[in-house]
C-alpha positions in Angstrom: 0.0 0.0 0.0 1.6 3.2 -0.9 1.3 5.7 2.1 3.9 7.7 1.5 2.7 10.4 -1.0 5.6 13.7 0.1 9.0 12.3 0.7 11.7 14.6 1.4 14.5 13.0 0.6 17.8 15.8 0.8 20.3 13.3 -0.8 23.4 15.5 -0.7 23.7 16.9 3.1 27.0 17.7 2.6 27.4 20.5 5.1 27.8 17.2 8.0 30.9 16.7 5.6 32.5 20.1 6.6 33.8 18.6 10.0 35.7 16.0 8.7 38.5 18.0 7.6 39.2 15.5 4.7 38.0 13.9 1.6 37.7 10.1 1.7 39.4 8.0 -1.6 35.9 6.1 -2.6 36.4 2.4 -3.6 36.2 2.0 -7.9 33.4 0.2 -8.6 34.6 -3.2 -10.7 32.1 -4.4 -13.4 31.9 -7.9 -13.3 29.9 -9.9 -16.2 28.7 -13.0 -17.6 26.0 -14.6 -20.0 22.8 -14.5 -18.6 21.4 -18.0 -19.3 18.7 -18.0 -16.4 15.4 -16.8 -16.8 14.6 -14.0 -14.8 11.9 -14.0 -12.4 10.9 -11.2 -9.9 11.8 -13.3 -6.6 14.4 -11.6 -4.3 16.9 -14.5 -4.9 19.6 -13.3 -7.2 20.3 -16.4 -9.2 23.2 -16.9 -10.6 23.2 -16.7 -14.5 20.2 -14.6 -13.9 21.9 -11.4 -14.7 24.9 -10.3 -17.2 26.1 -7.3 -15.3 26.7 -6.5 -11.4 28.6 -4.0 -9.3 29.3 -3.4 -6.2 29.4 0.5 -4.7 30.5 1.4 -2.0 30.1 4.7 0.9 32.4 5.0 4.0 31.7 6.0 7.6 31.4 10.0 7.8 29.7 12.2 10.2 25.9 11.2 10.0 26.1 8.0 7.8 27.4 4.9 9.2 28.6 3.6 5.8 27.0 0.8 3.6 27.1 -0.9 0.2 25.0 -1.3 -2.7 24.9 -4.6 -5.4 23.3 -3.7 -8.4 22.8 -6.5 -10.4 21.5 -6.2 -14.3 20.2 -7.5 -17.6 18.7 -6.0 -20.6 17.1 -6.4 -23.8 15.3 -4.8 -26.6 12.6 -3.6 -24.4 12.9 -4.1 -20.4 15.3 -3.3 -18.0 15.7 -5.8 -15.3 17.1 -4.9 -12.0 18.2 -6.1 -8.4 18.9 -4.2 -5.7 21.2 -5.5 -2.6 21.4 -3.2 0.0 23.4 -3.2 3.4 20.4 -2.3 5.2 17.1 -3.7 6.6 15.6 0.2 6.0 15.0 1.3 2.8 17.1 1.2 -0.6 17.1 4.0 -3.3 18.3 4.6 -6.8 18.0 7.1 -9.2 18.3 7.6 -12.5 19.7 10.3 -14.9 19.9 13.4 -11.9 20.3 16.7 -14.0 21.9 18.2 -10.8 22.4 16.7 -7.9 19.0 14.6 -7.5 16.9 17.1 -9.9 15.0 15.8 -12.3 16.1 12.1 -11.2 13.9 9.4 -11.7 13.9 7.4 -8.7 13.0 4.0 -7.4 12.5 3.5 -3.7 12.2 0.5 -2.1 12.0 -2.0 0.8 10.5 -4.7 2.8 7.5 -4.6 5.2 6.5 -7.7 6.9 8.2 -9.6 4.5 5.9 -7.6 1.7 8.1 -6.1 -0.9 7.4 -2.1 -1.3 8.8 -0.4 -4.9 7.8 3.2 -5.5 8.3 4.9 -9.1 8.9 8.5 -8.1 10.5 11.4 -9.5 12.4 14.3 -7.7 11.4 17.9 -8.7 14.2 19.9 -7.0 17.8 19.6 -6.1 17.6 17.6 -2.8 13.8 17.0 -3.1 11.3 16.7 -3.0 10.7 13.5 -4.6 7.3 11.7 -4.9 5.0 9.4 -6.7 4.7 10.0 -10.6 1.4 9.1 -10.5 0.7 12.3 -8.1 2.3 14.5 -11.1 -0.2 13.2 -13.6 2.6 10.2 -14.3 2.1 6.5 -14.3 3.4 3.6 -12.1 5.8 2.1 -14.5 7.1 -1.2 -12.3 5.7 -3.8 -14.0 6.8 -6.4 -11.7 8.8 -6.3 -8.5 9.8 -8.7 -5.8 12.0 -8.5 -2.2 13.2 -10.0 1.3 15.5 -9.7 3.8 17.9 -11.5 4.3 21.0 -11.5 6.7 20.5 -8.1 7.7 20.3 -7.2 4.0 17.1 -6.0 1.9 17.3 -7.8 -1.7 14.4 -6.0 -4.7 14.2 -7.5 -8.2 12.3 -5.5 -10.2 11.3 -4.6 -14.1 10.7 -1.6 -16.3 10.5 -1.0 -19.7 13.4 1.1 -21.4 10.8 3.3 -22.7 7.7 4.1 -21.1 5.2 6.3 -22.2 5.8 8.7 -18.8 7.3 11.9 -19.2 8.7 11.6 -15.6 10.6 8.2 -16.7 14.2 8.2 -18.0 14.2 6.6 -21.6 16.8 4.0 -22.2 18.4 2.0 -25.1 21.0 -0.9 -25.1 24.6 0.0 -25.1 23.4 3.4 -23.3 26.1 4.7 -20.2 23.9 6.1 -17.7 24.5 8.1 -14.8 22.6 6.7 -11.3 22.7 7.7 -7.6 22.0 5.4 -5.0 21.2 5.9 -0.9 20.4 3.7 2.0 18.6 4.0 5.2 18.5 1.9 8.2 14.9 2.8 8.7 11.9 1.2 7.0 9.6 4.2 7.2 10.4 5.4 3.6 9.7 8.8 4.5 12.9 8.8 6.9 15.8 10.0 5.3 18.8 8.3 4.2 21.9 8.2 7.0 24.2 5.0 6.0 25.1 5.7 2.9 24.9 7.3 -0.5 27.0 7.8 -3.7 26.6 7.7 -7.7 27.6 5.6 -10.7 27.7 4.5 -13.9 24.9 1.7 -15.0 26.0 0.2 -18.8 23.3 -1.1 -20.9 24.2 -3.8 -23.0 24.5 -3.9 -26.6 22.2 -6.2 -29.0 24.3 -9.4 -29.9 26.7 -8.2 -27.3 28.5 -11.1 -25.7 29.3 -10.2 -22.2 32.3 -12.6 -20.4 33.4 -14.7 -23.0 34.5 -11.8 -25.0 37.7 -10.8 -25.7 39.2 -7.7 -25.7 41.5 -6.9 -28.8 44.7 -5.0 -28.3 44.3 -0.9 -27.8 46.0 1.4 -30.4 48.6 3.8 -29.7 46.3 6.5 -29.8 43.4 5.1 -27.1 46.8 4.4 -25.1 47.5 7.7 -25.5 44.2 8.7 -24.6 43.5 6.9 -21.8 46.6 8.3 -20.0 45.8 11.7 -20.7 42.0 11.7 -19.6 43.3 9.7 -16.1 45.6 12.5 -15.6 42.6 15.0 -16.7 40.3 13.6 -13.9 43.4 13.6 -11.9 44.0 17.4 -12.6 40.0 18.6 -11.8 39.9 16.2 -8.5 43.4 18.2 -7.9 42.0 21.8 -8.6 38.6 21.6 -6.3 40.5 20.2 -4.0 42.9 22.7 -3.4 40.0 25.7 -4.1 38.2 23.6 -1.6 40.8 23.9 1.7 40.8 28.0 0.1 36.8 28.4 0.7 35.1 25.6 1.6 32.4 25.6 -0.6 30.5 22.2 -0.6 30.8 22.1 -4.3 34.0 21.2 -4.2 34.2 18.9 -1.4 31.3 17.2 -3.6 32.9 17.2 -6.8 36.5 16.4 -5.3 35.3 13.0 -4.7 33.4 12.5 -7.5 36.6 13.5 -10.0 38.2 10.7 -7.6 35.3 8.1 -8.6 36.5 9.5 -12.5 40.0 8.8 -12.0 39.2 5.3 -10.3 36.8 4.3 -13.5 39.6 5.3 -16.0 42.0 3.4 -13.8 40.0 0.2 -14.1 40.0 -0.2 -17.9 43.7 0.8 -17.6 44.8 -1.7 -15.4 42.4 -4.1 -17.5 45.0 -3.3 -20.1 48.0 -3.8 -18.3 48.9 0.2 -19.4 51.1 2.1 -16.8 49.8 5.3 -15.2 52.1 8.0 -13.7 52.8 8.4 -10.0 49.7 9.9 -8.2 51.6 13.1 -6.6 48.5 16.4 -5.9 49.1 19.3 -7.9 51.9 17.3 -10.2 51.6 16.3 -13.9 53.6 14.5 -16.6 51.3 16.4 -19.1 52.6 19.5 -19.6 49.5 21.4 -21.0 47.6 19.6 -17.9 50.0 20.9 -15.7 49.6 25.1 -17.1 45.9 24.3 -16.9 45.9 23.4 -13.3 48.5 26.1 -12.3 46.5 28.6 -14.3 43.0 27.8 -12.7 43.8 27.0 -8.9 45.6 30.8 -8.9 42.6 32.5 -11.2 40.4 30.5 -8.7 42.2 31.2 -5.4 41.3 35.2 -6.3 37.5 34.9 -5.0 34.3 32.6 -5.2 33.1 34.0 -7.9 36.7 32.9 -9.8 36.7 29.8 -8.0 33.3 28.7 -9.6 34.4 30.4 -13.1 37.9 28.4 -13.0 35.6 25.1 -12.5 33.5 25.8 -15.1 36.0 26.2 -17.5 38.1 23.4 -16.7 34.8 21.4 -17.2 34.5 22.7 -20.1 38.0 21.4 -21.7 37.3 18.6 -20.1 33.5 18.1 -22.0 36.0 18.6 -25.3 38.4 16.6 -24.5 36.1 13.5 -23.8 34.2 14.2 -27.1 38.1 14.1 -28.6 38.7 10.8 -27.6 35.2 9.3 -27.7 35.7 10.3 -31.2 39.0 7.7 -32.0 38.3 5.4 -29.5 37.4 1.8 -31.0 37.1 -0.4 -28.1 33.8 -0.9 -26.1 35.1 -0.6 -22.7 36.9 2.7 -23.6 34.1 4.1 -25.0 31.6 3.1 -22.7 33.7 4.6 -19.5 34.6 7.5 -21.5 30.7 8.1 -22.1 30.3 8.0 -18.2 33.2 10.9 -17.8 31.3 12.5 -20.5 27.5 12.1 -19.0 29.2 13.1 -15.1 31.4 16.3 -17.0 28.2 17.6 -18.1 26.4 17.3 -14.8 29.5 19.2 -13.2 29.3 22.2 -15.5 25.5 22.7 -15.0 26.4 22.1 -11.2 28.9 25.2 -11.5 26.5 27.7 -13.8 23.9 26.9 -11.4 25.6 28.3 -8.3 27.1 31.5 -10.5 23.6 32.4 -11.7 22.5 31.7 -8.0 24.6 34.1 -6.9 23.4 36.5 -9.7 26.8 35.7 -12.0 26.4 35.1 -15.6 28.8 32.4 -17.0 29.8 32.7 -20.6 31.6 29.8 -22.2 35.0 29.8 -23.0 35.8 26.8 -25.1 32.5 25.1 -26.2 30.6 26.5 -29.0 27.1 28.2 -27.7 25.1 25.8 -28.8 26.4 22.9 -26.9 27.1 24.9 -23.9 22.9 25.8 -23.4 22.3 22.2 -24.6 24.6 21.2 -21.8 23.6 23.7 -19.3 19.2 23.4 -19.8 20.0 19.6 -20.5 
């Protein structure tokens, strides 16, 4: 029975960061995969075969969340997605898809386990950190066609299935082979209209391809250039996690603490399909680069951006900018599918950043006009 019609649900509380006095390395999410050869049925067991993708993501202790984990298990074809959530909780689990900025415009599935009854909830989130509520309450439609869950060794398990495309404007529309960008939360309380406090964090969810074989498959060898590539888009992330860092520790805007680790999530993707390559990286020193034009961009920004906020949030927003270009660059030579696929979620999570930035300028009255990208793509970016 849905009850719950108003949740707030403020996903990104990140003033309870501010006392930490540090910025926690998150754990890179590995992609594992196989066929899936089971049939899939909405029963809370996650069998194996039964899905062709899974990750596990993961949140650390920090002030107000007592740290958790999230397996997101997944299979696709032409038509459904099909899903299951394993949460370290016996509260409530969460995930949202496609958040313009931070959980705007996210469309979100929360879920959990009442008396052994299974509760899903198709919602969608009208503001930054909510709120979030039923779609059918916006003039939407309940698009989980059929869902199961349990608990389970202090765990709460959901299956669940949705088409890729619905006919709800409130629903994200997906195809195979699509990267796409999902935030996830957890709560040791049942009442879904309590907020989160174990543990939150975003990722990449990748669609599979028609025809696409998932394990057996075998990589063929990279080409100079997407070597070359790959070690300059590491050091890229590298430089931006470096940057609001530092601009971080000068004014301790939230946006930076926020974005610090999320360039660090970046930089730990990139690194997976790098060490999947056996490709060397350079030495991980803050502030220090191997690539020269990386290293006058970073010295550049951190001292236009150590002037004042407002220079601080312009400095960003440029260096997302290069960054948006620099993506498109490579996405543009890059032949293998796990290049391009993590290269698409740099590209989806570059473009969130910028709007993040422009935002908080024109909150503070401050017009942003690009400096690299061409007009057009900037507003498609920016009202995207």
């Amino acid at each position: 029975m849905k009850a719950i019609n108003v949740i707030i649900f403020p996903f990104f509380l990140l003033f309870l960061l501010l006392l930490s006095g540090c910025i926690e390395r998150p754990e890179a999410p590995v992609v594992s995969e196989q066929d899936a050869t089971m049939e899939w049925k909405a029963d809370g067991i996650v069998s194996e075969g039964e899905y062709s993708r899974s990750m596990l993501l993961q949140a650390p202790p920090r002030q107000g969340y007592s740290g958790g984990n999230m397996q997101i298990s997944w299979r696709n074809d032409d038509e459904y997605l099909y899903l299951a959530l394993n949460g370290s909780t016996t509260g409530w689990i969460a995930l949202g898809f496609e958040p313009l900025e931070w959980m705007k415009d996210s469309d979100i599935i929360l879920a959990s386990v009442d008396n052994g009854r299974a509760v899903v909830l198709d919602e969608y989130c009208t503001g930054n950190y909510g709120p979030h509520i039923e779609d059918t309450m916006l003039g939407g439609t309940d698009d989980i066609e059929e869902y199961a869950g349990r608990e389970s060794d202090g765990r709460t398990i959901i299956e669940l299935k949705r088409k890729l495309k619905t006919s709800d404007r409130f629903d994200k529309s997906f195809s195979p082979g699509q990267a796409i960008s999902i935030i996830w939360a957890l709560s040791d309380n049942p009442d879904i209209s309590q907020k989160h406090n174990v543990a939150y964090g975003e990722g990449i969810l990748t669609l599979t391809s028609q025809g696409e074989v998932a394990a057996a498959s075998v990589l063929g060898g990279l080409s100079p250039r997407e070597i070359e590539g790959l070690v300059f888009i590491w050091e890229e992330e590298k430089a931006a996690r470096d940057i609001y860092s530092s601009l971080y520790e000068k004014n301790n805007l939230t946006i930076f603490l926020d974005l610090t680790r999320s360039e660090q999530s970046h930089m730990d993707q990139a690194k997976a399909v790098i060490d999947k390559h056996g490709l060397a990286l350079p030495e991980d020193v803050p502030g220090l680069f191997e690539n020269k034009t990386l290293q006058e961009i970073h010295d550049r920004l951190l001292a236009e951006g150590s002037a004042s906020i407002e220079g601080a949030l312009k400095a960003a927003a440029e260096f997302e900018e290069i960054s948006i270009m620099d993506l498109e660059a490579e996405l543009a030579v890059a032949e293998s599918e796990d290049v391009r696929t993590m290269y698409q979620g740099l590209l989806a999570g570059s473009r969130k950043h910028l709007r993040s930035y422009v935002t908080d300028l024109h909150s503070q009255g401050i017009d942003y006009q690009p400096r690299h990208l061409e007009m057009k793509e900037f507003e498609e970016t920016v009202k995207a």
